[in-house]
Biopython code that builds the backbone (N, CA, C, O; Angstrom):
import numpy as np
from Bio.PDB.StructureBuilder import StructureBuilder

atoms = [
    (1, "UNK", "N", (40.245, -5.840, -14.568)),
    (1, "UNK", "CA", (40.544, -6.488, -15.811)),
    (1, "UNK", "C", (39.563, -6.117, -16.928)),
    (1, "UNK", "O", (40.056, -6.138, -18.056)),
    (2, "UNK", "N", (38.384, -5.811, -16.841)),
    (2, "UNK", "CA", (37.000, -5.501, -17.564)),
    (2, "UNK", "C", (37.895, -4.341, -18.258)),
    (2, "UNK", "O", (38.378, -4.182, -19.379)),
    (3, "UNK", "N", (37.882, -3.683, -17.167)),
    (3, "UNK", "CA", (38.112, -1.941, -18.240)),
    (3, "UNK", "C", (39.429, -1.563, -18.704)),
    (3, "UNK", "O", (39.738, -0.443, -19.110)),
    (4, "UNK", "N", (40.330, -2.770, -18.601)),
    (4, "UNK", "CA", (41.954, -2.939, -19.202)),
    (4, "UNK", "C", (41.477, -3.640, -20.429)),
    (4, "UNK", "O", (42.105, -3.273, -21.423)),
    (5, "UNK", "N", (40.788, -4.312, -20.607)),
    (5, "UNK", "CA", (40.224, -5.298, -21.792)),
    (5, "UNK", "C", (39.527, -4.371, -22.781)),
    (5, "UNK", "O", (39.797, -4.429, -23.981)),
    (6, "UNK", "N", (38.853, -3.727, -22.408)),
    (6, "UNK", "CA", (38.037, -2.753, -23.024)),
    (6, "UNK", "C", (38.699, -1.704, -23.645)),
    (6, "UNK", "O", (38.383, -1.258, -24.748)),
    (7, "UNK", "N", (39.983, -1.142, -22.677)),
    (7, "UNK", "CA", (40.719, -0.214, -23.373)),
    (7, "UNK", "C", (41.431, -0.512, -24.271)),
    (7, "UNK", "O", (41.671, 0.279, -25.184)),
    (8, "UNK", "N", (42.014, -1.925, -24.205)),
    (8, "UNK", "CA", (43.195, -2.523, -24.898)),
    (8, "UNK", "C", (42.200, -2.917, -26.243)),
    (8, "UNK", "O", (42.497, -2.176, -27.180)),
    (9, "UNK", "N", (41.373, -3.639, -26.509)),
    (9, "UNK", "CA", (40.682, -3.529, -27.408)),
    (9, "UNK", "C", (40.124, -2.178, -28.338)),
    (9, "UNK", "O", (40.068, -2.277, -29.563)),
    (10, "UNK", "N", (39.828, -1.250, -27.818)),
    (10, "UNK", "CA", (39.737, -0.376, -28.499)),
    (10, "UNK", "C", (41.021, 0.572, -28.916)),
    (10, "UNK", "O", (40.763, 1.605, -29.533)),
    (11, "UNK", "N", (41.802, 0.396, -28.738)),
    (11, "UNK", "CA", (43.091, 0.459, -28.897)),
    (11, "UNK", "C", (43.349, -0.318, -30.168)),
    (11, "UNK", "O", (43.847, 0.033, -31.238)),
    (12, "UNK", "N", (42.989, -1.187, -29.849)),
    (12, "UNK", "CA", (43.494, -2.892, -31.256)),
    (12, "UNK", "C", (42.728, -2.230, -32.915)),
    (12, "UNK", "O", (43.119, -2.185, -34.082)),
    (13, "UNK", "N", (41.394, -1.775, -32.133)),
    (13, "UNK", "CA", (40.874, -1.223, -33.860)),
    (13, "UNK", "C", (41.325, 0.015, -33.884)),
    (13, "UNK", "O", (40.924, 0.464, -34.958)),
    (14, "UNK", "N", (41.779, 0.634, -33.466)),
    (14, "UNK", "CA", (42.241, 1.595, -33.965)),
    (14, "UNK", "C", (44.053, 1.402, -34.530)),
    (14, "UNK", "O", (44.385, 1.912, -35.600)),
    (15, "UNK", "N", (44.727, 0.893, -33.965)),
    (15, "UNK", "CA", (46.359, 0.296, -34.888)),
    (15, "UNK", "C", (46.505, -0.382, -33.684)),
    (15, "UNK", "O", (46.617, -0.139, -32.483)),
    (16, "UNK", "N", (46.430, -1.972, -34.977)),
    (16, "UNK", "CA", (47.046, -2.928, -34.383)),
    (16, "UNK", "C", (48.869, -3.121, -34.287)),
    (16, "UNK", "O", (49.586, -3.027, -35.283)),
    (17, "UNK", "N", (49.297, -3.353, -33.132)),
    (17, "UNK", "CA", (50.804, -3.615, -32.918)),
    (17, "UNK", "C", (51.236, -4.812, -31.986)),
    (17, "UNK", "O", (50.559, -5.437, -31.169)),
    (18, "UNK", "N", (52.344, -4.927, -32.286)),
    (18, "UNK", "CA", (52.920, -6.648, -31.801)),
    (18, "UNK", "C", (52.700, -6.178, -30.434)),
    (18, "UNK", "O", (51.764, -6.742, -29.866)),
    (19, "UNK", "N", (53.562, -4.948, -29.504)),
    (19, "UNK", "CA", (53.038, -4.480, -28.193)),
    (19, "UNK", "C", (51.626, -4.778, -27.716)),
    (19, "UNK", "O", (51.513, -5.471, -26.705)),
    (20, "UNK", "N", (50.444, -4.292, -28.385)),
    (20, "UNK", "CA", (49.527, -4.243, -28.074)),
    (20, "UNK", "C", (48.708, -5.495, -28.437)),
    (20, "UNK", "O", (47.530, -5.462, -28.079)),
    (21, "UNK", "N", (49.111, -6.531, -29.051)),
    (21, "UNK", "CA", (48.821, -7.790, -28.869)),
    (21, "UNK", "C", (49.369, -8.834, -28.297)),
    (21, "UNK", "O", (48.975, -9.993, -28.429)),
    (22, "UNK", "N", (50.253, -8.481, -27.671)),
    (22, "UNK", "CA", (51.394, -9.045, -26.478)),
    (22, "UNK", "C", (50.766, -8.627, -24.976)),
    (22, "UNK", "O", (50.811, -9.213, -23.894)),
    (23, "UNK", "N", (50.290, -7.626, -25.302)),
    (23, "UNK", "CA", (49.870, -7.566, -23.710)),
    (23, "UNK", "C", (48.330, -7.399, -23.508)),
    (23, "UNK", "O", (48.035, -7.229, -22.324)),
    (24, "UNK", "N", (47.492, -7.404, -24.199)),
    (24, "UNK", "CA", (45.722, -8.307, -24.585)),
    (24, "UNK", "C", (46.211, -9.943, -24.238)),
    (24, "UNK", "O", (45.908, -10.537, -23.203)),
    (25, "UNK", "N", (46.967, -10.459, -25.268)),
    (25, "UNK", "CA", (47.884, -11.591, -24.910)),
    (25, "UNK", "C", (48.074, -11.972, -22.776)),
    (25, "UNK", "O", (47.834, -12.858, -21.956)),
    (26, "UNK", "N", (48.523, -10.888, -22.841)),
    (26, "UNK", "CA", (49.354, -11.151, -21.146)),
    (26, "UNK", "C", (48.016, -10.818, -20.263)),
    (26, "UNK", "O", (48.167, -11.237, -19.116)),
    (27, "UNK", "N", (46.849, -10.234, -20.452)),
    (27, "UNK", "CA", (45.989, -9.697, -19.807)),
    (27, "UNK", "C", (45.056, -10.923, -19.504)),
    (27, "UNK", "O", (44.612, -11.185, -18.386)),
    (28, "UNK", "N", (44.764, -11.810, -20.924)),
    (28, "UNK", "CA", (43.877, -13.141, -21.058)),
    (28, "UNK", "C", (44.786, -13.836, -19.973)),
    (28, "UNK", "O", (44.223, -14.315, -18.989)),
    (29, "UNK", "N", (45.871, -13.905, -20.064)),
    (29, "UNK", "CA", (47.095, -14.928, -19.743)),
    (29, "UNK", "C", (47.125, -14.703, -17.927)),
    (29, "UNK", "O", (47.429, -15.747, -17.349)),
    (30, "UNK", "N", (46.944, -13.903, -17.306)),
    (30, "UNK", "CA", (46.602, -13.348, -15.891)),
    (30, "UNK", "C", (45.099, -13.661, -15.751)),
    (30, "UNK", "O", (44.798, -13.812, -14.567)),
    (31, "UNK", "N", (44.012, -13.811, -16.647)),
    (31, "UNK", "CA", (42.906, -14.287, -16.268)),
    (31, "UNK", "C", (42.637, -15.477, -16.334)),
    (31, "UNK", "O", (41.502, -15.952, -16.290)),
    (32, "UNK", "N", (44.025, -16.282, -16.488)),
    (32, "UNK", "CA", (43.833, -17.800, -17.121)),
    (32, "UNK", "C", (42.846, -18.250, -17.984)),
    (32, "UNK", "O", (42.190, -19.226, -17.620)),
    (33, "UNK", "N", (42.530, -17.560, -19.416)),
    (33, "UNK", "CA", (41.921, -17.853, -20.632)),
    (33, "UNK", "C", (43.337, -17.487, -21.753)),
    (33, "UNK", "O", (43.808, -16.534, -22.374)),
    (34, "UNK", "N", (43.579, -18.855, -21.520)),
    (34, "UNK", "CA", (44.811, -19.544, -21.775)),
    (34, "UNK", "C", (44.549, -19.461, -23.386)),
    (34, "UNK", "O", (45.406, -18.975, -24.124)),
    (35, "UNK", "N", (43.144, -20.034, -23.951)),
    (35, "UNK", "CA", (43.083, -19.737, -25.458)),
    (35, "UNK", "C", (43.076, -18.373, -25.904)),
    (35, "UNK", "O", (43.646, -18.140, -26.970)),
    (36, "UNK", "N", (42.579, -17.509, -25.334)),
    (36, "UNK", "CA", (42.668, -16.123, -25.910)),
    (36, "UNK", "C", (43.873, -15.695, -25.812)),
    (36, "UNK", "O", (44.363, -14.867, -26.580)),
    (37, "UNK", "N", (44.482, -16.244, -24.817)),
    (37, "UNK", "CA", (46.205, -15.650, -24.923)),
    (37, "UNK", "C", (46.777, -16.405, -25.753)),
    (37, "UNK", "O", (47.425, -15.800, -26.608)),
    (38, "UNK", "N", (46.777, -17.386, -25.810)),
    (38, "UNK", "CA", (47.739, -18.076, -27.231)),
    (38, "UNK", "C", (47.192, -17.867, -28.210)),
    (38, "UNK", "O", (47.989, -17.613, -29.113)),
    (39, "UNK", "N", (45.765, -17.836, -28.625)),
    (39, "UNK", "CA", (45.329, -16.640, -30.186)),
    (39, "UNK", "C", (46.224, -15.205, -30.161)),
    (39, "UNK", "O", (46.924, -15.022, -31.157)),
    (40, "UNK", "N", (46.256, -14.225, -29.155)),
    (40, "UNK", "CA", (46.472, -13.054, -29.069)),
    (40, "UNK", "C", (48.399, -12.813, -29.505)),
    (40, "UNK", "O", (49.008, -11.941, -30.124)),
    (41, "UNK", "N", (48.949, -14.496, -28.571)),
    (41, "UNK", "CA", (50.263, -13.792, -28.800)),
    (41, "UNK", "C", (50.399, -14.246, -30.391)),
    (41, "UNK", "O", (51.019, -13.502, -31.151)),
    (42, "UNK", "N", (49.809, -15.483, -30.888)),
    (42, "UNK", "CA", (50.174, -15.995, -32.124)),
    (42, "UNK", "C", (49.627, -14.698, -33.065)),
    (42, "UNK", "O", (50.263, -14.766, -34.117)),
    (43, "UNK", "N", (49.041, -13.969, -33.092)),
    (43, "UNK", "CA", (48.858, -12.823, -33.833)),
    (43, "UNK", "C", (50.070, -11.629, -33.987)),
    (43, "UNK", "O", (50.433, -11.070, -35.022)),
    (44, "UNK", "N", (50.687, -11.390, -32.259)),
    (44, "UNK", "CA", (51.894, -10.530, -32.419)),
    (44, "UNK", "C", (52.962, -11.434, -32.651)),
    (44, "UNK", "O", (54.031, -10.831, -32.551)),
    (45, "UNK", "N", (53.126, -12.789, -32.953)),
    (45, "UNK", "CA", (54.036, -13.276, -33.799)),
    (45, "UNK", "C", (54.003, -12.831, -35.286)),
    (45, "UNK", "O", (55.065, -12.533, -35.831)),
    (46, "UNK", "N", (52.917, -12.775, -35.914)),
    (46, "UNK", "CA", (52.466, -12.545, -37.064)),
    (46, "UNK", "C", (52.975, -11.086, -37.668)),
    (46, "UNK", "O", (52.679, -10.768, -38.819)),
    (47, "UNK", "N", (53.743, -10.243, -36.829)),
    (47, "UNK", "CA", (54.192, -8.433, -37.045)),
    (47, "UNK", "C", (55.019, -8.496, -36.699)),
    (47, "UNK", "O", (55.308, -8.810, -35.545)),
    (48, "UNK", "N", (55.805, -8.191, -37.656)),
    (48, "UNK", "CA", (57.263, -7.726, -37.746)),
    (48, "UNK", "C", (58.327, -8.912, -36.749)),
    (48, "UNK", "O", (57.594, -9.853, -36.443)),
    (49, "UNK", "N", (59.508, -9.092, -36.284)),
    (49, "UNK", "CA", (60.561, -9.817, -36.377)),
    (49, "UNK", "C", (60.186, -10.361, -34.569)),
    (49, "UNK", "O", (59.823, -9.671, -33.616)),
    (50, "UNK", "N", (60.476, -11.922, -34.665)),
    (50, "UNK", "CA", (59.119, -12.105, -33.271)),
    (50, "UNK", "C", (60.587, -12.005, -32.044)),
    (50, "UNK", "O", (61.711, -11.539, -32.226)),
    (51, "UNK", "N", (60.166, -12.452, -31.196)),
    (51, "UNK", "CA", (61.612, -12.068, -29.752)),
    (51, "UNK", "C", (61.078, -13.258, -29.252)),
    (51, "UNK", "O", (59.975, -13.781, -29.408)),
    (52, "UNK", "N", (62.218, -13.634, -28.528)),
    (52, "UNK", "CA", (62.333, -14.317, -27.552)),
    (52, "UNK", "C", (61.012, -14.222, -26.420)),
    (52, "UNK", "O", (60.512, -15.185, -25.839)),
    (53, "UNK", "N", (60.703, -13.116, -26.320)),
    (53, "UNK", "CA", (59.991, -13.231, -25.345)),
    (53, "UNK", "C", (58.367, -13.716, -25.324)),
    (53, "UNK", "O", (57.551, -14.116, -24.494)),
    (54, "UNK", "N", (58.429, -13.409, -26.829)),
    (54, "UNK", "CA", (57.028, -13.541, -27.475)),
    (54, "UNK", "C", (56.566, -14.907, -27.706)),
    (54, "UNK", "O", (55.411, -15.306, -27.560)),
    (55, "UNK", "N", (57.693, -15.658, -28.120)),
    (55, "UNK", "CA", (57.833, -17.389, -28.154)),
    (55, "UNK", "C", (58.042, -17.672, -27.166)),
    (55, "UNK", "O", (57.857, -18.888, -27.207)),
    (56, "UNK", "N", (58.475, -17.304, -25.665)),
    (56, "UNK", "CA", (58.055, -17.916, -24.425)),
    (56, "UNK", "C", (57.015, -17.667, -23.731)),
    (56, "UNK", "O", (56.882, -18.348, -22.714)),
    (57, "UNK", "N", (55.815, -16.493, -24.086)),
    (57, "UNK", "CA", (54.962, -16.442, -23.520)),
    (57, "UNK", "C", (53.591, -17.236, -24.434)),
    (57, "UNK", "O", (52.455, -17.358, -23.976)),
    (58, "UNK", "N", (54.029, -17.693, -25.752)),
    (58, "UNK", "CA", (53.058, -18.566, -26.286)),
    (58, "UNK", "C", (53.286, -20.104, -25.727)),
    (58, "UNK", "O", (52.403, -20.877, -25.356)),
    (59, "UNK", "N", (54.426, -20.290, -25.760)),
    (59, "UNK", "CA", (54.798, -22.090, -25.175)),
    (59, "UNK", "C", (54.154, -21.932, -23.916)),
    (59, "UNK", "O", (53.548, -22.979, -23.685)),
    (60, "UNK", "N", (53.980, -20.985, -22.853)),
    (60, "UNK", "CA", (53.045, -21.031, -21.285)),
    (60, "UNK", "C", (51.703, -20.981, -21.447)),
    (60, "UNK", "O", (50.881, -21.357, -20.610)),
    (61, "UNK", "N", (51.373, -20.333, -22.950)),
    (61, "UNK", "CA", (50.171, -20.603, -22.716)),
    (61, "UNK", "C", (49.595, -21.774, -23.170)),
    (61, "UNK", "O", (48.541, -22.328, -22.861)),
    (62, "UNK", "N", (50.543, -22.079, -24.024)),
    (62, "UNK", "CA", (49.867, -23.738, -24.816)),
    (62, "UNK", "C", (49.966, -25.210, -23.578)),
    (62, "UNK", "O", (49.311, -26.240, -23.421)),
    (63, "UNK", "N", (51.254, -24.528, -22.844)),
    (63, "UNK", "CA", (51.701, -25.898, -21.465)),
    (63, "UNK", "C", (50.176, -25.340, -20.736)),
    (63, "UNK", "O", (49.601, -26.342, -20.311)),
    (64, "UNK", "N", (49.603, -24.464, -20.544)),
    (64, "UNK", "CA", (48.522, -24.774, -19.831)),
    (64, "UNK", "C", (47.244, -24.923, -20.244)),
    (64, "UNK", "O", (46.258, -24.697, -19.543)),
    (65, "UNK", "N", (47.237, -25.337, -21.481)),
    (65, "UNK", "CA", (46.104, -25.480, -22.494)),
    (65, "UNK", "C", (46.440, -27.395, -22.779)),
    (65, "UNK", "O", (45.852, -28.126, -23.577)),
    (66, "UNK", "N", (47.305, -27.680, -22.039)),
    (66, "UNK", "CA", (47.480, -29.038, -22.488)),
    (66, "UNK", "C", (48.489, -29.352, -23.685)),
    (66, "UNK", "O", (48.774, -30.543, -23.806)),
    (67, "UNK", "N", (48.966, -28.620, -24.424)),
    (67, "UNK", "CA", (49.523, -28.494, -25.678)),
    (67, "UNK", "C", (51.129, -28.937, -25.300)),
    (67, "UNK", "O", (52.002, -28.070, -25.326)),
    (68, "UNK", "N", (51.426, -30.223, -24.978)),
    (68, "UNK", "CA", (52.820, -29.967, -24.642)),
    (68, "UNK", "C", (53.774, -30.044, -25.986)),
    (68, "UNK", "O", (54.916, -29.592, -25.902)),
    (69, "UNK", "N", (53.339, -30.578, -27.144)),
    (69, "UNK", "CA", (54.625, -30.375, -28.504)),
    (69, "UNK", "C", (54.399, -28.686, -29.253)),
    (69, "UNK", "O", (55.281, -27.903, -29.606)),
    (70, "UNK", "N", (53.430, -28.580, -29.296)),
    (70, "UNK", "CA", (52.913, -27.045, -29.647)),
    (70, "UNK", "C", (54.127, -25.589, -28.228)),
    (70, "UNK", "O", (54.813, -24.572, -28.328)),
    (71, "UNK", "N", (53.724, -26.364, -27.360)),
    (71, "UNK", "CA", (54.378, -25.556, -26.125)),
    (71, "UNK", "C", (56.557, -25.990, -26.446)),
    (71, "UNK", "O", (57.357, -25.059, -26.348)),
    (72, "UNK", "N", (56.897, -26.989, -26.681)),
    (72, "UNK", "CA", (57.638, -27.395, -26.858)),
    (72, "UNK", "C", (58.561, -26.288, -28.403)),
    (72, "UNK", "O", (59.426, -25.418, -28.506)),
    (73, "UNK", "N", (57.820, -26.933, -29.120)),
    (73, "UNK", "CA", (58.142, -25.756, -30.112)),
    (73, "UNK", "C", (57.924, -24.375, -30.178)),
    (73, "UNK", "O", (58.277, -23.764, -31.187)),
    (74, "UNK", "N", (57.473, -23.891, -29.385)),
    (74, "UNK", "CA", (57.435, -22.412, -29.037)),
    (74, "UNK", "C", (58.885, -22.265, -28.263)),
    (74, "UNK", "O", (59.843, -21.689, -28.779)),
    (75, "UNK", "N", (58.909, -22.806, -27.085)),
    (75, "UNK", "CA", (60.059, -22.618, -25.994)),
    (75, "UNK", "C", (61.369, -22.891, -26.960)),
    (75, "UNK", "O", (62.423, -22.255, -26.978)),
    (76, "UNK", "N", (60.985, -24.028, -27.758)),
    (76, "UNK", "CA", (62.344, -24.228, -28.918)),
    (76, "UNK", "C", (62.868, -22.694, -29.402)),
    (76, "UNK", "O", (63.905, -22.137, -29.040)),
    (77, "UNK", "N", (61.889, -22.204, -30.285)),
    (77, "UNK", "CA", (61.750, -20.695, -30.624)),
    (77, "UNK", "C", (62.491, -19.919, -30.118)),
    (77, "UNK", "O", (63.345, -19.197, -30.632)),
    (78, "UNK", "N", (62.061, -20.096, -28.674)),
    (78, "UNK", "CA", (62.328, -18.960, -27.911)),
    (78, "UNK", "C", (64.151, -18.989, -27.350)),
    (78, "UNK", "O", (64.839, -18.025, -27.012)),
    (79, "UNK", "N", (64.569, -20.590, -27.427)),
    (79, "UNK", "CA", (65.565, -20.510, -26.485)),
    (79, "UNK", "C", (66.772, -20.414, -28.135)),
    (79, "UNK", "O", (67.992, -20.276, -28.047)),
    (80, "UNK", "N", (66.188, -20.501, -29.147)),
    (80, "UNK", "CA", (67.227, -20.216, -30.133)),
    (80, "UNK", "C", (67.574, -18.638, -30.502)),
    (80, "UNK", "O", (68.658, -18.234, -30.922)),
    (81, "UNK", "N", (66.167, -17.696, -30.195)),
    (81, "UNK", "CA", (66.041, -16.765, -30.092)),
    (81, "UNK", "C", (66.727, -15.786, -28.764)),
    (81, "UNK", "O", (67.089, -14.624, -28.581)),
    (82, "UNK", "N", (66.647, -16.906, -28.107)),
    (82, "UNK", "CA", (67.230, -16.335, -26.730)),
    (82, "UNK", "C", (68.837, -16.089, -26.934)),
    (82, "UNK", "O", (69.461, -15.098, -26.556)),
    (83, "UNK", "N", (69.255, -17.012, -27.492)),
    (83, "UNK", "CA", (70.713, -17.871, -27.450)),
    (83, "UNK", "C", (71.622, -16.481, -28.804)),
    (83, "UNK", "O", (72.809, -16.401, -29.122)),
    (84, "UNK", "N", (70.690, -15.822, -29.160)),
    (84, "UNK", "CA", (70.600, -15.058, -30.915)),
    (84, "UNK", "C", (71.012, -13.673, -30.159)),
    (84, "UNK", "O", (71.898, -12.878, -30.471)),
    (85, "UNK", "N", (69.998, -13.627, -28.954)),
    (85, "UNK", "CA", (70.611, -12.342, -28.418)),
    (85, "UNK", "C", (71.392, -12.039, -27.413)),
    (85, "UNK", "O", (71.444, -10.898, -26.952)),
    (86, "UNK", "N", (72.277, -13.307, -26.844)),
    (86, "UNK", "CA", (73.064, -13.246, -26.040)),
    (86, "UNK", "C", (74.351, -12.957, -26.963)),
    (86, "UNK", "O", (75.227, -12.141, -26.677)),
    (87, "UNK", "N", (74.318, -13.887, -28.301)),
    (87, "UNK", "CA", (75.409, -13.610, -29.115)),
    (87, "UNK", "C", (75.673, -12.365, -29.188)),
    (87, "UNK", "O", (76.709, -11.902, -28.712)),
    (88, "UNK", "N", (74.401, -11.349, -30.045)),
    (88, "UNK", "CA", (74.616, -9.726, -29.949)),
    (88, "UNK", "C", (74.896, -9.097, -28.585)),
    (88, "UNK", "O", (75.192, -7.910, -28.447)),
    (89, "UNK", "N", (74.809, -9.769, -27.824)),
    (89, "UNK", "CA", (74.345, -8.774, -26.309)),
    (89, "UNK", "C", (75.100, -9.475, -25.466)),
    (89, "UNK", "O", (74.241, -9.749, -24.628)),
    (90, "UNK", "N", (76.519, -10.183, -24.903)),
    (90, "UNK", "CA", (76.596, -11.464, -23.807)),
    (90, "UNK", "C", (76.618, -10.623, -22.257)),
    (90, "UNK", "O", (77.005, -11.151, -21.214)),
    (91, "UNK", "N", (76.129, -9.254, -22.371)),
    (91, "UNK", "CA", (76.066, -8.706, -20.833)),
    (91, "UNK", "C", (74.673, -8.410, -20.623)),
    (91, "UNK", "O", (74.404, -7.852, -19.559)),
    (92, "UNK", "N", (73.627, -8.695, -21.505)),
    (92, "UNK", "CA", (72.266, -8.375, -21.285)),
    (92, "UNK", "C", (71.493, -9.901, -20.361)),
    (92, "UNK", "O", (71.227, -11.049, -20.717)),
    (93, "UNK", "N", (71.367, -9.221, -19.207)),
    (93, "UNK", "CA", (71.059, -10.252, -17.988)),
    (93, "UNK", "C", (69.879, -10.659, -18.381)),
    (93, "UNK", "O", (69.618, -11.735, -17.843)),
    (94, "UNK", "N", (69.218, -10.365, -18.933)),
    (94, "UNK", "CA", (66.999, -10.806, -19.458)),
    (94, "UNK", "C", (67.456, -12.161, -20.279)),
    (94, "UNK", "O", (66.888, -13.172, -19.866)),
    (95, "UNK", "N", (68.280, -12.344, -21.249)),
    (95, "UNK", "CA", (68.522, -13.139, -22.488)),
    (95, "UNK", "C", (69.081, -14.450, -21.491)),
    (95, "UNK", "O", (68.782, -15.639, -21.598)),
    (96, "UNK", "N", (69.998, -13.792, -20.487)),
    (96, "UNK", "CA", (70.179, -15.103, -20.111)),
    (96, "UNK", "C", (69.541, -15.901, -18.941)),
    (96, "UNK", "O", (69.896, -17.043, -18.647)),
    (97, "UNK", "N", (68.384, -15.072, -18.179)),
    (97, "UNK", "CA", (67.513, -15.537, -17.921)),
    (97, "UNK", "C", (66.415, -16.357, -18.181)),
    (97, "UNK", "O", (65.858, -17.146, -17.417)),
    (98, "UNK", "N", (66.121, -16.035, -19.554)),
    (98, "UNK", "CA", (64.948, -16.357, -20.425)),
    (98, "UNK", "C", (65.862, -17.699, -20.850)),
    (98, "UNK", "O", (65.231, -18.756, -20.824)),
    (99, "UNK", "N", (67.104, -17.772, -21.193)),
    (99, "UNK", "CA", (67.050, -18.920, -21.762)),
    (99, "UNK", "C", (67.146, -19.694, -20.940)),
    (99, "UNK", "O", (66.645, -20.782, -21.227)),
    (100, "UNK", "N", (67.768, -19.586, -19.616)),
    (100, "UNK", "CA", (67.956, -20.696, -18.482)),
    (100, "UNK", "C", (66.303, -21.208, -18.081)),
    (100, "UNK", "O", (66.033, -22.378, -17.810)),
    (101, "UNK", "N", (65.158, -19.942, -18.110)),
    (101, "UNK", "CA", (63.810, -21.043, -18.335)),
    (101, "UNK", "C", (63.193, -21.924, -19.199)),
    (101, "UNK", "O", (62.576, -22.983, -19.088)),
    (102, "UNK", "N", (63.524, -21.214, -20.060)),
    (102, "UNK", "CA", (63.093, -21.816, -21.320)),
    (102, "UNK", "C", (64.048, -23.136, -21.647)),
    (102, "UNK", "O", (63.513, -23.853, -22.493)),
    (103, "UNK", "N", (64.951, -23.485, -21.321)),
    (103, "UNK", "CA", (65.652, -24.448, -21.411)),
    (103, "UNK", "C", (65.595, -25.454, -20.316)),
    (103, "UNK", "O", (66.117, -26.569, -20.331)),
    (104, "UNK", "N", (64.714, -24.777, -19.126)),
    (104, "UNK", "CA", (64.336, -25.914, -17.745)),
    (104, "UNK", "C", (63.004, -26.062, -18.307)),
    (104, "UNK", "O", (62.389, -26.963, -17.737)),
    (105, "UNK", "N", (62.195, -25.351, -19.444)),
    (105, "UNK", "CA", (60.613, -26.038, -19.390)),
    (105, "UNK", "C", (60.935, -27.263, -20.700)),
    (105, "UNK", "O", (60.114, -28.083, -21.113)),
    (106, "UNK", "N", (61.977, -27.136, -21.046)),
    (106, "UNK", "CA", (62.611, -27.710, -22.388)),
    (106, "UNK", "C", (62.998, -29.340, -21.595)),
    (106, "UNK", "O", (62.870, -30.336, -22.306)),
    (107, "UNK", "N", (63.418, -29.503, -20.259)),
    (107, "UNK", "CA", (64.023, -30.243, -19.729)),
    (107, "UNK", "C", (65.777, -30.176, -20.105)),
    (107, "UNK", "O", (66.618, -31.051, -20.313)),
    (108, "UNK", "N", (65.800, -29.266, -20.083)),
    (108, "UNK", "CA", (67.760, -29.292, -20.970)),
    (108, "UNK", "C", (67.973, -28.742, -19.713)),
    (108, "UNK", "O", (67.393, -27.768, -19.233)),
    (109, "UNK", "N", (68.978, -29.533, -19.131)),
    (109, "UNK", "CA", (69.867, -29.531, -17.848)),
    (109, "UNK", "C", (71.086, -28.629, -18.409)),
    (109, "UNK", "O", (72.047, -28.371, -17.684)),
]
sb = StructureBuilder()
sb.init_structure("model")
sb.init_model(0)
sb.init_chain("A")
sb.init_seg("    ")
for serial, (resi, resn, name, xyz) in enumerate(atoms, 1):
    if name == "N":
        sb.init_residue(resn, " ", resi, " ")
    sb.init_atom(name, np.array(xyz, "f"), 0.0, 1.0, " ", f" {name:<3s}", serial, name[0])
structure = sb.get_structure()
């Protein structure tokens, strides 16, 4: 993890991208430093048009930071976002995965 951190960071100053702060994001998020991953993904929210996937991996990190309305409104995000690309897509199997979780961390039966 040291020298994935190290690379991915030096990577970051040289061009920052929603990719490459999504997965600094996912790297904290596997070391359970739950705040550096919800700083990291709320930054690749911040570039260009956010996904579904990006608003469900911030609501996991805030549910384990204690954050359950913060986490709540992320998963919200995510499952309207989810629901956005099933419309464009209704044979893309990821969209309707993502929303069937995101809608069980939601409690929506």
């Amino acid at each position: 993890f040291p020298e994935a951190e190290g690379q991915l960071l030096e990577a970051l100053r040289s061009q920052p991208s929603r990719p490459l702060l999504g997965n600094i994001g996912a790297l904290y998020y596997a070391e359970e430093r739950f705040e550096d991953a919800a700083r990291f993904y709320d930054r690749s929210l911040a570039i260009g048009a956010p996904s579904a996937m990006q608003y469900r991996n911030l609501g996991d990190a805030d549910r384990h930071l204690g954050k359950p309305r913060e986490a709540a409104e992320a998963y919200r995000q995510a499952r309207k976002l989810a629901e956005e690309d099933i419309t464009r897509n209704p044979r893309r199997a990821a969209s309707h995965s993502l929303l069937g979780l995101v809608a069980a961390f939601l409690g929506d039966r």
